[in-house]
C-alpha positions as CSV (number, residue, x, y, z in Angstrom):
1,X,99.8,0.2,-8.7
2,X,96.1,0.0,-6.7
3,X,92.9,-0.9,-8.2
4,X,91.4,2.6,-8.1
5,X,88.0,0.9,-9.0
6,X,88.4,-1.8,-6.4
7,X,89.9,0.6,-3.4
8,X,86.4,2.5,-4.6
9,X,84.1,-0.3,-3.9
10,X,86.4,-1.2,-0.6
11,X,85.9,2.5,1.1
12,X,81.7,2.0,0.0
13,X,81.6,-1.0,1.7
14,X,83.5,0.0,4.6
15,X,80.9,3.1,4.7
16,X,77.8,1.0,4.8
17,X,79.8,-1.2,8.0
18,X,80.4,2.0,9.9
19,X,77.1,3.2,9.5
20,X,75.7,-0.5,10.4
21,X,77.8,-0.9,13.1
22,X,76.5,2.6,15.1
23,X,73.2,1.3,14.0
24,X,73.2,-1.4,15.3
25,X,75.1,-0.4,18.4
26,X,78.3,-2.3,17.7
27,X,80.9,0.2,18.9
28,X,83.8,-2.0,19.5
29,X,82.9,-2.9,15.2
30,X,82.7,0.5,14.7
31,X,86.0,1.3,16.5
32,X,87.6,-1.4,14.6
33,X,87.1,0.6,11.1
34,X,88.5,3.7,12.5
35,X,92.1,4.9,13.1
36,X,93.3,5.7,16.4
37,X,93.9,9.5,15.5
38,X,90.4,9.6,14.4
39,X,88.4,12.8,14.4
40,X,84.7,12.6,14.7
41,X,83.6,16.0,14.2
42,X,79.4,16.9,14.9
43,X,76.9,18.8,13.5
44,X,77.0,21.5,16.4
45,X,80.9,21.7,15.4
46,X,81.8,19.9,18.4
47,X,84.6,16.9,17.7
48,X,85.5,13.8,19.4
49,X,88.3,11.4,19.4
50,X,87.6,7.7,18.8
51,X,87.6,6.9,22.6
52,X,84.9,10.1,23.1
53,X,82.9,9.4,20.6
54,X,82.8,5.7,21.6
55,X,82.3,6.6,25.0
56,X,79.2,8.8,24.0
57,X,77.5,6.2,21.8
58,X,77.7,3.8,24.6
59,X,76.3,6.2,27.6
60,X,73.5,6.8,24.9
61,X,74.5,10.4,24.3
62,X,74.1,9.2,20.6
63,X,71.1,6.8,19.8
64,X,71.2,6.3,15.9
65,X,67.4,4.7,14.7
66,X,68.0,5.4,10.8
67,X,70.3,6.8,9.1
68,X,70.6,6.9,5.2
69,X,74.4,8.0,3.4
70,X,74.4,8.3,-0.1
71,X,77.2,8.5,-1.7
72,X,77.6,11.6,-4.1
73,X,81.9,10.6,-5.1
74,X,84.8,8.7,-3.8
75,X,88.1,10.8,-4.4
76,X,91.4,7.8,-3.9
77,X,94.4,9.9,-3.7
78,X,97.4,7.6,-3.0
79,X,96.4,6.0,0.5
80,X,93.8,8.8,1.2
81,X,90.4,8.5,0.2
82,X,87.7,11.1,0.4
83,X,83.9,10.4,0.4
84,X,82.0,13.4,-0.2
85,X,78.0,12.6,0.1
86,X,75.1,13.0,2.6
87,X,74.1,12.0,5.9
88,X,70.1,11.6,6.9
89,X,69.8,10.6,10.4
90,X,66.8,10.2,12.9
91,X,68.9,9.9,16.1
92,X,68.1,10.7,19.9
93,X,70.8,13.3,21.1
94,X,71.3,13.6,24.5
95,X,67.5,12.4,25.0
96,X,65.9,14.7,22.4
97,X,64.6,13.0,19.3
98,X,66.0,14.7,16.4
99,X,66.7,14.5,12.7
100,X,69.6,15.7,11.0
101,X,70.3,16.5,7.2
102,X,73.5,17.1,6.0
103,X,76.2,17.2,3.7
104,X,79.3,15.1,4.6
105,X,82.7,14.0,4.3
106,X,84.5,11.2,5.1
107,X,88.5,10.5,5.0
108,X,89.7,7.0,5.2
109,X,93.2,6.6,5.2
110,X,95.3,2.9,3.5
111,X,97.0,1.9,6.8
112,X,98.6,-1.3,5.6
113,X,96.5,-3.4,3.3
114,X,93.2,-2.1,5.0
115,X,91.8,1.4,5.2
116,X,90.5,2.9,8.6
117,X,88.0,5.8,9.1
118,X,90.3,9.2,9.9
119,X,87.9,11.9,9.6
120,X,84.0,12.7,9.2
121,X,83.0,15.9,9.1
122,X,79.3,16.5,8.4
123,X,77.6,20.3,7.8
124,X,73.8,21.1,8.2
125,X,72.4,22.0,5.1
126,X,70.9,25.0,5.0
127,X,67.8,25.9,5.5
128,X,65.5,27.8,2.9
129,X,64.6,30.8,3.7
130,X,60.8,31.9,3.7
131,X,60.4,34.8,2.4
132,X,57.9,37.3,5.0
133,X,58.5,35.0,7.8
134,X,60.1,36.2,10.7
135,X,63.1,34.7,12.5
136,X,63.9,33.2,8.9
137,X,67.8,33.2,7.9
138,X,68.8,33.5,4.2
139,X,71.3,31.3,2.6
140,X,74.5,32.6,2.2
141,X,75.1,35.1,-0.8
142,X,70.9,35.3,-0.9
143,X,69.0,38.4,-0.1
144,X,65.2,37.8,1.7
């Protein structure tokens, strides 16, 4: 039977390489982590495969400069993991400086004896409305 605590502090540490790696612009690290079938989905709901999203980083579509990931849980179920957190980024997207806050989640899957990066989906958090100001879009289930 797996070490539920130890498969826990494997998938966190595989979290902070992933992260390192795009910082650091180390793709082919990066793309080591991941499985093949990976799905790299994007705040603007667009998605990527692992040779897209690759591809991207290294034409500098995607320049990370921080980017901060705290971990809220780790779910193991069997040889599927689920990280459920945040992603903070100050990133340049397609040569526009930008900074992104949202919630995310992360699937790693147990392929063998290692686990590899499936899926990441992150979602902007939203924004707080202010109440009078115009152009302002209320939460979801909130009245301005």
């Amino acid at each position: 039977m797996p070490d539920l605590h130890s498969d826990e502090q494997d998938i966190l540490s595989l979290e902070d390489l992933r992260y390192e790696a795009v910082l650091m612009a180390d793709f082919d690290a990066f793309a080591q982590l991941c499985h093949e079938e990976l799905v790299y989905a994007h705040s603007n709901g667009e998605r990527d495969d692992l040779r897209g999203y690759v591809e991207k980083c290294r034409q500098g579509v995607y320049v990370y400069h921080r980017i901060d990931h705290p971990v809220e849980q780790v779910k193991i179920l069997g040889d599927v993991a689920l990280v459920l957190g945040e992603m903070k980024a100050e990133l340049t997207i397609r040569g526009t400086r930008t900074e992104l806050d949202n919630s995310a989640l992360a699937v790693w899957i147990r392929v063998g004896s290692s686990w590899k990066l499936l899926a990441y989906q992150p979602t902007p958090k939203p924004v707080q409305a202010v109440l009078g100001q115009r152009n302002s879009t209320a939460s979801a289930g909130t009245t301005p």
